[in-house]
Backbone as a printed PyTorch tensor [residue, N CA C, xyz], in Angstrom:
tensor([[[ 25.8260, -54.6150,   6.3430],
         [ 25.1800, -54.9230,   5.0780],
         [ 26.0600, -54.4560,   3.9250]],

        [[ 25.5710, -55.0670,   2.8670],
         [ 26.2830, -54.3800,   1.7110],
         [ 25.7860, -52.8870,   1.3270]],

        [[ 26.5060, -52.9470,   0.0010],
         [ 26.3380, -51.1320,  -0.8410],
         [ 25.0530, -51.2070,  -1.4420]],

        [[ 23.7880, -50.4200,  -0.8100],
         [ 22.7190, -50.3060,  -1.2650],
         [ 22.4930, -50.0850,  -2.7250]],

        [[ 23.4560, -49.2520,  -3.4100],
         [ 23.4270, -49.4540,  -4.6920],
         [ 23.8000, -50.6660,  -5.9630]],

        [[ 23.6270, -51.4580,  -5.0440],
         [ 24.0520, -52.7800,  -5.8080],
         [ 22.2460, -53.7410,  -5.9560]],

        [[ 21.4540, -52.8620,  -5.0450],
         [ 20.0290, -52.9820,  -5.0830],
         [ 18.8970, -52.9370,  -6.7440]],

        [[ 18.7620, -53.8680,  -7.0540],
         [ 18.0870, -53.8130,  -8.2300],
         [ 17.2060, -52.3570,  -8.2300]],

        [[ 16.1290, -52.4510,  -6.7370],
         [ 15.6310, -51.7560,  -6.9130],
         [ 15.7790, -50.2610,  -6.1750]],

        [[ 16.7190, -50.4100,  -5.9210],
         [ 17.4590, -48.9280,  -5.4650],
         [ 17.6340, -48.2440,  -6.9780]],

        [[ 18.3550, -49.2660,  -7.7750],
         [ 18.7000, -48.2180,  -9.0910],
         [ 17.1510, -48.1660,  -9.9710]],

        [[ 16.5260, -49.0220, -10.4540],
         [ 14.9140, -49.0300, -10.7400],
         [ 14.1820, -47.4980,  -9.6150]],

        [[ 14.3170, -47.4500,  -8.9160],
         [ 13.3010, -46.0710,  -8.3960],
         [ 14.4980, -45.0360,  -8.2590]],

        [[ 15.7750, -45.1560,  -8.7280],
         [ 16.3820, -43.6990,  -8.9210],
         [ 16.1690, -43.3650,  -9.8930]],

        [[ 16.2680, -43.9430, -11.2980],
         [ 15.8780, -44.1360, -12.8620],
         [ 14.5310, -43.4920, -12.6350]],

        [[ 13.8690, -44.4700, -11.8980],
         [ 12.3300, -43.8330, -11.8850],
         [ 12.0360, -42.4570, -11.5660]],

        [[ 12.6240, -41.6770, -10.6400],
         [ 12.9160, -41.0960,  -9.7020],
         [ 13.2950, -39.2460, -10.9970]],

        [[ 14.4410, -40.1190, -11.9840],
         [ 14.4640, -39.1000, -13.1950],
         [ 13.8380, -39.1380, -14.0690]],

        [[ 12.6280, -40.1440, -14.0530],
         [ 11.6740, -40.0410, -15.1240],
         [ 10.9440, -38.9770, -14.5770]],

        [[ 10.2280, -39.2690, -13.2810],
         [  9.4230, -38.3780, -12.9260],
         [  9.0420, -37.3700, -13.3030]],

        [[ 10.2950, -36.4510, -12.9240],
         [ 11.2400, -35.0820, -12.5950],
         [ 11.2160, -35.0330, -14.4830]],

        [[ 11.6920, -35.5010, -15.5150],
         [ 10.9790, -35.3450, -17.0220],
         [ 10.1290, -34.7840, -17.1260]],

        [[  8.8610, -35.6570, -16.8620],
         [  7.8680, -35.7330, -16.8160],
         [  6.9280, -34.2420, -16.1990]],

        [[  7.2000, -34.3250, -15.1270],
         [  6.5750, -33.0840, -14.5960],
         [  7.1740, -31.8130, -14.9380]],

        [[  7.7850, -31.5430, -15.7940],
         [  8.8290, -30.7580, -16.1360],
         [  7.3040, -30.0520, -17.6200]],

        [[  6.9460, -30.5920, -18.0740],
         [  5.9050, -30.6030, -18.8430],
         [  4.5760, -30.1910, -18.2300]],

        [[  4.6100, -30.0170, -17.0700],
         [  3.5480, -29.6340, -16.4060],
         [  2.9500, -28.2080, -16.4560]],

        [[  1.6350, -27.5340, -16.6950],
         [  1.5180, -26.3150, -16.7630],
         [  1.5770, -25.5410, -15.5180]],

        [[  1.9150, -24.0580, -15.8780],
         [  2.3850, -23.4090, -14.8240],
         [  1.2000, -23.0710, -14.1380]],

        [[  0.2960, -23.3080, -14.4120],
         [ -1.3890, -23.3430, -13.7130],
         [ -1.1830, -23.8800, -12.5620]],

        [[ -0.3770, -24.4960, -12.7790],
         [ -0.4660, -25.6590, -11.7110],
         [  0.5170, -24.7900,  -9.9340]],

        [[  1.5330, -23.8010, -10.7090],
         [  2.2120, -23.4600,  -9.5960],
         [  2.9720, -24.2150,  -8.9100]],

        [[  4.0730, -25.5350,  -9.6970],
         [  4.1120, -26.3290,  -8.9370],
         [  4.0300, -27.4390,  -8.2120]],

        [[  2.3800, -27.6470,  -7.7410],
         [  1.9950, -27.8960,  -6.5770],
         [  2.1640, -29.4260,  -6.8100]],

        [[  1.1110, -29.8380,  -7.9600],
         [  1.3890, -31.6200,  -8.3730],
         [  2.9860, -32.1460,  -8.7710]],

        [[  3.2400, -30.9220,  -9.3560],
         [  4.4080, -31.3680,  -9.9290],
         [  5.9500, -31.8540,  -8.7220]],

        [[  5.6560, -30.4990,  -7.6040],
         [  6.3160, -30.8390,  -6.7180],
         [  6.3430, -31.7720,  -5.4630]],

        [[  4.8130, -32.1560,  -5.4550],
         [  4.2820, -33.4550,  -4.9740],
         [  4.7690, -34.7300,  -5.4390]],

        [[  4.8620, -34.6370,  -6.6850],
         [  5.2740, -35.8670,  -7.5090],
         [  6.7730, -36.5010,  -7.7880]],

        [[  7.6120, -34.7680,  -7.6820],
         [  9.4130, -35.0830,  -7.6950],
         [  9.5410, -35.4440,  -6.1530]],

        [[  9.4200, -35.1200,  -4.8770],
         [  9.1200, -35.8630,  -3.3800],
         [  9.1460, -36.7470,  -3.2760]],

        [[  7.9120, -37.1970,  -3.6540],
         [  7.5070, -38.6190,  -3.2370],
         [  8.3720, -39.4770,  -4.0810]],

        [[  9.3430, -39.5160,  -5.4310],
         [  9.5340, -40.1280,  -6.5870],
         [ 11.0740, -40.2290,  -5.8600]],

        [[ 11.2210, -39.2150,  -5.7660],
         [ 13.0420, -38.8770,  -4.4170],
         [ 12.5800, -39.5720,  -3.3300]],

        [[ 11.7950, -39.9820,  -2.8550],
         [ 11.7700, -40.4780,  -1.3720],
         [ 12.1270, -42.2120,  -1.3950]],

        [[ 11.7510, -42.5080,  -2.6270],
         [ 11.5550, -43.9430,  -2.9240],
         [ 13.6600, -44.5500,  -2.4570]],

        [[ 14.0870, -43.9680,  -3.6840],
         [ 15.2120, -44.2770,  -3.4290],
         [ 15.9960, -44.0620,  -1.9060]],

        [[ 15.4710, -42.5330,  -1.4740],
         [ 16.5030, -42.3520,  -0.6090],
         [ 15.8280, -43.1660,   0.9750]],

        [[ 14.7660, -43.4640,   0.8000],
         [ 14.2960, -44.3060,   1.8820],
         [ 15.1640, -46.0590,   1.8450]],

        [[ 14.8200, -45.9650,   0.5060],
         [ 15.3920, -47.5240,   0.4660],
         [ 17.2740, -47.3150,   0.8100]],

        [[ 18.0580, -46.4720,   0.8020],
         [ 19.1760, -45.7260,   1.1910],
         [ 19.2480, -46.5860,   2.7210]],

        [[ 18.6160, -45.3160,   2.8490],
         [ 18.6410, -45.0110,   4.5760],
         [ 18.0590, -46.7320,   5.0080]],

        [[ 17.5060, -46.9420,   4.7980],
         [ 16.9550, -48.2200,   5.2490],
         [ 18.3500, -49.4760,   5.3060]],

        [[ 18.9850, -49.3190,   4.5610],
         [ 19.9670, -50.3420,   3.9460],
         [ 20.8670, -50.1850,   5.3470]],

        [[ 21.0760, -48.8060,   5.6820],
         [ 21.9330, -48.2430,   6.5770],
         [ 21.3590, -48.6780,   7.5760]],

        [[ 20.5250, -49.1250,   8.3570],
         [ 20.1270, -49.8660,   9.5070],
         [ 20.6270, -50.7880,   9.7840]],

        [[ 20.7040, -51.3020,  10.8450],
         [ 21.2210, -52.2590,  11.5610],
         [ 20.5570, -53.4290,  12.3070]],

        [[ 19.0780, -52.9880,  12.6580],
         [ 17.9850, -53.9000,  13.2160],
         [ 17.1030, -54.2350,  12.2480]],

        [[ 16.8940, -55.4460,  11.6710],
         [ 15.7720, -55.7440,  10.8340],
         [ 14.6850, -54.7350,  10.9330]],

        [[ 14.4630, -54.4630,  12.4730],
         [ 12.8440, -53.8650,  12.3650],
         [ 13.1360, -52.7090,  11.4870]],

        [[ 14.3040, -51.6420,  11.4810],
         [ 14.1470, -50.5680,  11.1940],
         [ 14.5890, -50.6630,   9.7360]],

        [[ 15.1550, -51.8000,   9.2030],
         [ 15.3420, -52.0590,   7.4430],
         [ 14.1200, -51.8150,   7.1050]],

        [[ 13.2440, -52.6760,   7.6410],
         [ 11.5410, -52.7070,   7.0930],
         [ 11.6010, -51.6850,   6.8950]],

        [[ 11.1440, -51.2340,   8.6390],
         [ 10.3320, -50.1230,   8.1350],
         [ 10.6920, -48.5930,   6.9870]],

        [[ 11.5290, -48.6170,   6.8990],
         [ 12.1540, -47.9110,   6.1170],
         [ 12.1680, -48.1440,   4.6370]],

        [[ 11.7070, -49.6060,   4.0880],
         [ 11.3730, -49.8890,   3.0130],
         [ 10.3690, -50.1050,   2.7020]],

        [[  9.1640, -50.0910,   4.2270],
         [  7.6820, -49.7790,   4.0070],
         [  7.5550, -48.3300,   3.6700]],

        [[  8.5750, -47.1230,   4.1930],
         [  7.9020, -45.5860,   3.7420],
         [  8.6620, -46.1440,   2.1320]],

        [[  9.6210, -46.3730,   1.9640],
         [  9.8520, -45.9710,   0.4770],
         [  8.7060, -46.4780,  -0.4560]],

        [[  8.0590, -47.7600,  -0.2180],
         [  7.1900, -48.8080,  -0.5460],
         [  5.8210, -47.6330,  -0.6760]],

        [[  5.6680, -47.1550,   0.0670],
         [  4.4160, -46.1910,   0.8890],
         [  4.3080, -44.7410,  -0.3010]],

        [[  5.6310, -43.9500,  -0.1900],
         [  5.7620, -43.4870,  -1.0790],
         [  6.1990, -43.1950,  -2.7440]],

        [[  5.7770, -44.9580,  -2.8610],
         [  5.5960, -45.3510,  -4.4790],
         [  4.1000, -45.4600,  -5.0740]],

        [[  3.6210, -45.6810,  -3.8170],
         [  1.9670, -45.5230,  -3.6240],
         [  1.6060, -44.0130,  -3.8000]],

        [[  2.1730, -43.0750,  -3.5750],
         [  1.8270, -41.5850,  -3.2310],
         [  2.0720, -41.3390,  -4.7500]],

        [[  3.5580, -41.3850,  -5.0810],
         [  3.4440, -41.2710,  -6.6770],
         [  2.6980, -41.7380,  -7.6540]],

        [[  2.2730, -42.9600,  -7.2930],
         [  0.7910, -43.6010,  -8.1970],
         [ -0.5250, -42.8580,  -7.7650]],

        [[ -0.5050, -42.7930,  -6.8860],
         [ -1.7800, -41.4650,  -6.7540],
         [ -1.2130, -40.2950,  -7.4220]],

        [[ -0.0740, -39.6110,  -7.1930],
         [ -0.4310, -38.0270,  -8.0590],
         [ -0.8110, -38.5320,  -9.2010]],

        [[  0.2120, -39.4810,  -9.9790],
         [  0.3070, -39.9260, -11.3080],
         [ -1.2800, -39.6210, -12.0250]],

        [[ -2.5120, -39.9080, -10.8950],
         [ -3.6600, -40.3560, -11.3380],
         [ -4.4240, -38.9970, -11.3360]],

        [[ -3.3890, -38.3550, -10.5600],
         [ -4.7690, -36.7820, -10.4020],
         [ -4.0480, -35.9410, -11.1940]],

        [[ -2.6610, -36.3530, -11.6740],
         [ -2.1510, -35.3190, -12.8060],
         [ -2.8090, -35.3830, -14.0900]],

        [[ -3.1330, -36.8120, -14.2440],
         [ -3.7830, -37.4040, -15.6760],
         [ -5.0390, -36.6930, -15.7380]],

        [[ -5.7830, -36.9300, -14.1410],
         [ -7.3480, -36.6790, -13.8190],
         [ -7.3420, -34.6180, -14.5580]],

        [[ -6.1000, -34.4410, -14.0370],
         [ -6.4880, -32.5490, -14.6020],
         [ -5.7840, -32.8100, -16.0370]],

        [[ -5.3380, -33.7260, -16.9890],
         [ -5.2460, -33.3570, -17.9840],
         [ -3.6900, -32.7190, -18.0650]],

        [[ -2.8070, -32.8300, -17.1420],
         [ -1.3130, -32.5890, -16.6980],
         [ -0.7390, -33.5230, -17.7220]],

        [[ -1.3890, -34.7600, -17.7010],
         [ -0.5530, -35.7550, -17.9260],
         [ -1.3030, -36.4680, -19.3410]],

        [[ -0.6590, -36.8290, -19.9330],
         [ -1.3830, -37.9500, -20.9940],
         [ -1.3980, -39.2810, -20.3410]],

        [[ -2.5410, -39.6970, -20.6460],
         [ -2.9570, -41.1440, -20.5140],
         [ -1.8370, -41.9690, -20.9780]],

        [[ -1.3990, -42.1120, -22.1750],
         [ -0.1010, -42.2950, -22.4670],
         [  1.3150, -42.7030, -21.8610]],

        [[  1.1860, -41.0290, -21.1270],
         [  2.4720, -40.8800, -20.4850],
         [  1.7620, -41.5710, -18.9910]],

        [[  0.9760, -41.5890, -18.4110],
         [  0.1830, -42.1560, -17.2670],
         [  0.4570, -43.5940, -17.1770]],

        [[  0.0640, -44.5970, -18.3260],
         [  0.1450, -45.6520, -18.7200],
         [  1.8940, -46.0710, -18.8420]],

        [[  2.9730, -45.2990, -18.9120],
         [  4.2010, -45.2070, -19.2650],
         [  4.8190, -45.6620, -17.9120]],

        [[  4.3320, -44.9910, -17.0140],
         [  4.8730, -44.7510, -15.7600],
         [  4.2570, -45.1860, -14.3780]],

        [[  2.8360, -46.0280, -14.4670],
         [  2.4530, -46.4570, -13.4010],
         [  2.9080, -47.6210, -13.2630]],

        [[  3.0620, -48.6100, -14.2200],
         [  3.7520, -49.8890, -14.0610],
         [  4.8690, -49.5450, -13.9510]],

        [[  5.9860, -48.9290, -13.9960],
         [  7.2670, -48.5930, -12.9560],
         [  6.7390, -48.4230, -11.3620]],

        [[  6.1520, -47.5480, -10.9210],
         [  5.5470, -47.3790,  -9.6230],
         [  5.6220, -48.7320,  -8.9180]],

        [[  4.6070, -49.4620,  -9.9050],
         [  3.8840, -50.6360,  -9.1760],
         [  5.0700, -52.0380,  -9.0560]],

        [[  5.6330, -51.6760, -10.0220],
         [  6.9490, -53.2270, -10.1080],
         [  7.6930, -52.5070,  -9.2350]],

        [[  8.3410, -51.2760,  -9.0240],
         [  9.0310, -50.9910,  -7.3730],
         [  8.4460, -51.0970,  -6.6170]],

        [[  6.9080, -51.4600,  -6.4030],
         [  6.8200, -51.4970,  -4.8490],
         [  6.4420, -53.1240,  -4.3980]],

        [[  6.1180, -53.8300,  -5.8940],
         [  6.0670, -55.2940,  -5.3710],
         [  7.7460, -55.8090,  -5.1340]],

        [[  8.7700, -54.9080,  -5.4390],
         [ 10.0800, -55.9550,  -5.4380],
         [ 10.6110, -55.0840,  -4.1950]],

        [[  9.9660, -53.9340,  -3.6470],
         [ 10.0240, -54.0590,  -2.0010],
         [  9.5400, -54.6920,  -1.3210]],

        [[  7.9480, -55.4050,  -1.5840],
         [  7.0460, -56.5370,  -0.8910],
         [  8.4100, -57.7300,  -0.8680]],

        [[  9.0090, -57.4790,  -1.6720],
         [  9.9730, -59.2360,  -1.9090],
         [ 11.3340, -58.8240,  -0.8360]],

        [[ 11.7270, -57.5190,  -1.4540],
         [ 12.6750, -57.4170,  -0.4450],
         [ 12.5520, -57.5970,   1.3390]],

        [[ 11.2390, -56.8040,   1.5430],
         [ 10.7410, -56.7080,   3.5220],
         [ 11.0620, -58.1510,   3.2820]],

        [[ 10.2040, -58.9900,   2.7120],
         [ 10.4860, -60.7090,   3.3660],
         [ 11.6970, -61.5710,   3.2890]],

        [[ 12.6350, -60.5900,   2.6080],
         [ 13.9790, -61.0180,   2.7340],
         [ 15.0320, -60.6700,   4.1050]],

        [[ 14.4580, -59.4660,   4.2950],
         [ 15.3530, -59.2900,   5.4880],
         [ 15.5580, -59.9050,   6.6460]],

        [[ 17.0810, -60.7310,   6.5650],
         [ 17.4590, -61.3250,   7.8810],
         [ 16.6760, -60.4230,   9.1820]]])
């Protein structure tokens, strides 16, 4: 295969990936952490799944490997919602960043059905 970084959305959820990591950076220390480090994970997993995935060799295991990254764009749209839910996050900044989430994980829906 080619250089995964030539992936629209390889570079779209690394970008994303340093919004996050912004973002939770603003987080109160109430928190210990816990959402915040939930949220840089799952936001890192996106890219480096879609990585590793590229690096496969059997269709089956491209998928699946762009179903966890896919999977864990979903996980970041959930913290996104329970950071807002405690008041972590502005609605704002909530509204800023879930439609990134959601356009990386429909242009992995496009990518799985591309794979030879």
């Amino acid at each position: 295969m080619h250089d995964f970084r030539r992936l629209k959305v390889w570079q779209r959820a690394r970008a994303f990936a340093v919004v996050v990591s912004q973002v939770t950076r603003g987080f109160p220390r109430s928190d210990h952490g816990v959402i915040a480090s939930q949220l840089r994970r799952a936001a890192l997993s996106v890219p480096a799944n879609i990585a590793e995935g590229f690096g496969k060799s059997s269709r089956k295991d491209v998928v699946r490997f762009f179903q966890i990254a896919a999977a864990s764009a979903m996980e970041v749209e959930s913290h996104l919602f329970v950071a807002a839910d405690l008041g972590y996050l502005s609605p704002k900044a909530r509204e800023q960043t879930l439609p990134e989430a959601q356009a990386i994980q429909r242009m992995l829906a496009g990518l799985m059905k591309k794979v030879p």
